[in-house]
C-alpha positions in Angstrom: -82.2 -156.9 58.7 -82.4 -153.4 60.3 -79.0 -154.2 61.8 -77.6 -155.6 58.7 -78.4 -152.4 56.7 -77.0 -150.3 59.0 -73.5 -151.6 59.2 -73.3 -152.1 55.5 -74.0 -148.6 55.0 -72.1 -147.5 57.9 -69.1 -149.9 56.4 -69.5 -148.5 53.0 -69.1 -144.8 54.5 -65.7 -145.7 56.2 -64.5 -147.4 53.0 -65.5 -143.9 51.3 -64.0 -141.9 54.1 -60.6 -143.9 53.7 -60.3 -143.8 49.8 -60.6 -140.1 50.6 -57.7 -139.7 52.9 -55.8 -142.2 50.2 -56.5 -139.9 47.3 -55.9 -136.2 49.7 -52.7 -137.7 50.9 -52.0 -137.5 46.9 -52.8 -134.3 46.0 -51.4 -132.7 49.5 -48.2 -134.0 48.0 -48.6 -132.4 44.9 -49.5 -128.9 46.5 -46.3 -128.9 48.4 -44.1 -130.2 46.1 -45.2 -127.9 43.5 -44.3 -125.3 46.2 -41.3 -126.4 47.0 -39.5 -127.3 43.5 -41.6 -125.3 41.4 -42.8 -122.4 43.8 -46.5 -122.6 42.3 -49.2 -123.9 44.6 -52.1 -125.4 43.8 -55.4 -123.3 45.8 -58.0 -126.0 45.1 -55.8 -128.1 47.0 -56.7 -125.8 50.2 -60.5 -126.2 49.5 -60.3 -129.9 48.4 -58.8 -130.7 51.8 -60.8 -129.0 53.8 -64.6 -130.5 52.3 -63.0 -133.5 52.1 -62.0 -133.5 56.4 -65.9 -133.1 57.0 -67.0 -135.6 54.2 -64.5 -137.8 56.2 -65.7 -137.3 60.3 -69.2 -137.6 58.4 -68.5 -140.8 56.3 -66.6 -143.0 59.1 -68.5 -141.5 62.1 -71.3 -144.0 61.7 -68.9 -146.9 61.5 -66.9 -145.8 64.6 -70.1 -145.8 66.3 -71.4 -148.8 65.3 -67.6 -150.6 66.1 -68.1 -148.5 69.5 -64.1 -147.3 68.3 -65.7 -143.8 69.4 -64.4 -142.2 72.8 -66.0 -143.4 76.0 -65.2 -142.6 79.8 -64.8 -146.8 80.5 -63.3 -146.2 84.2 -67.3 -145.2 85.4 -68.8 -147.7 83.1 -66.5 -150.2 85.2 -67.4 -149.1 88.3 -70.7 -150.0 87.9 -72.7 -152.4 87.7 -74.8 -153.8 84.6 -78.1 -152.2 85.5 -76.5 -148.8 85.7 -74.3 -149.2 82.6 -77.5 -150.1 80.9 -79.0 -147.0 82.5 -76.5 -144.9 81.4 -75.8 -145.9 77.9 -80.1 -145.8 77.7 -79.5 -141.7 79.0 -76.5 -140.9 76.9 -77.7 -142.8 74.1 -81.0 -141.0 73.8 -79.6 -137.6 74.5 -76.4 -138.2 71.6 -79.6 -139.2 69.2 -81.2 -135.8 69.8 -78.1 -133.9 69.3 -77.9 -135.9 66.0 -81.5 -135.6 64.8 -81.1 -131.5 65.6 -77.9 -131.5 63.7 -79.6 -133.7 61.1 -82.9 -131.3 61.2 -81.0 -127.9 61.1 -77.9 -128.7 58.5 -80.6 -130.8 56.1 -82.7 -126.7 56.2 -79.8 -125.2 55.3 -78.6 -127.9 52.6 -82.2 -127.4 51.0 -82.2 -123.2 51.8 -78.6 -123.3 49.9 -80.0 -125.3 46.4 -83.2 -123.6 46.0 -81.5 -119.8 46.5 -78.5 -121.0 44.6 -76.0 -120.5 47.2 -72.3 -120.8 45.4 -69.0 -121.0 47.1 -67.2 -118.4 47.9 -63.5 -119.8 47.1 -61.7 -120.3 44.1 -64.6 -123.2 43.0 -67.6 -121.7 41.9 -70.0 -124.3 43.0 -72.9 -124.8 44.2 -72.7 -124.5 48.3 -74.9 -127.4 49.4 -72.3 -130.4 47.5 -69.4 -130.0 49.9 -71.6 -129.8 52.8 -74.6 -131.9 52.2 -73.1 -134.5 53.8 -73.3 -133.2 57.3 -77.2 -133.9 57.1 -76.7 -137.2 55.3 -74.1 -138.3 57.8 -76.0 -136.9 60.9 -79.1 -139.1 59.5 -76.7 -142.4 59.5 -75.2 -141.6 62.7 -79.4 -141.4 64.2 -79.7 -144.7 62.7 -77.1 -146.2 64.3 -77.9 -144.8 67.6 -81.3 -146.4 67.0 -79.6 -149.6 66.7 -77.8 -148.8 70.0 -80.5 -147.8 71.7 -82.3 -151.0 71.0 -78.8 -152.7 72.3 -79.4 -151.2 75.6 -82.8 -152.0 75.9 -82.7 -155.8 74.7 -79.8 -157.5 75.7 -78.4 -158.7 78.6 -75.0 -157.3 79.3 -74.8 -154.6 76.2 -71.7 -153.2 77.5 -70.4 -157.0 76.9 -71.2 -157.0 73.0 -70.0 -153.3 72.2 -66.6 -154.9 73.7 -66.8 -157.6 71.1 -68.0 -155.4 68.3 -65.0 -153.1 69.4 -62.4 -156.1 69.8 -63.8 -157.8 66.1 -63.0 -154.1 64.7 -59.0 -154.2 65.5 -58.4 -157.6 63.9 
């Protein structure tokens, strides 16, 4: 079940992540056609684009982890054996699931230290500072998750290396 949630989640976050690149291809267009032929440009198109790259790497990054679509140095992983694969993705496993839970820890104090001294943007929006960036936290937290579920991959099957290459191979069809 634990499994289950996290890939619907993690599925859910790239669906998000690509309606987003959908709808800034859209208004990217606008902004330079209303350059172009009209010589007015639109600023919140500058800002929208830019929170709307890190809601994207934080949205899909889960996914791509869990459809193990992220990149990997494969020529060592094939010139070893199981055991040491499983040793290795155990070590870098672990250490990318600190890195995450420190990124989730520090970005989720400043999220909370922007709402309660009422940080506001500094651009053209005047907006509270902790919407276009809460998602680091949020994202970070999913991405823990699914290194959890990795981590328990390692640890319980087999050849693990064997059924990231089917998650990866079911992810291009």
């Amino acid at each position: 079940m634990f499994l289950k949630s996290i890939e619907w989640i993690s599925r859910g976050g790239a669906y998000a992540a690509a309606i987003l690149i959908f709808t800034m291809s859209f208004w990217i267009t606008y902004d330079v056609l209303g350059r172009w032929l009209l010589g007015l440009g639109s600023p919140w198109a500058f800002d929208l684009s830019e929170y709307s790259l890190v809601w994207m790497t934080f949205l899909a990054a889960p996914w791509i982890l869990h459809r193990d679509g992220h990149v990997r140095i494969e020529i060592v992983l094939d010139a070893v054996g199981p055991r040491v694969q499983r040793v290795l993705g155990v070590v870098v496993t672990v250490i990318a699931f600190v890195a995450c839970a420190i990124l989730t820890w520090r970005t989720g104090i400043a999220a909370i230290e922007y709402y309660q001294n009422d940080v506001m943007m500094a651009r053209i929006w005047y907006i509270p500072r902790i919407w276009p960036y809460c998602i680091i936290p949020i994202g970070s937290a999913f991405l823990c998750l699914v290194f959890l579920a990795r981590l328990r991959l390692y640890l319980t099957e087999p050849d693990p290396e064997a059924v990231l290459r089917r998650r990866a191979g079911s992810a291009h069809h």
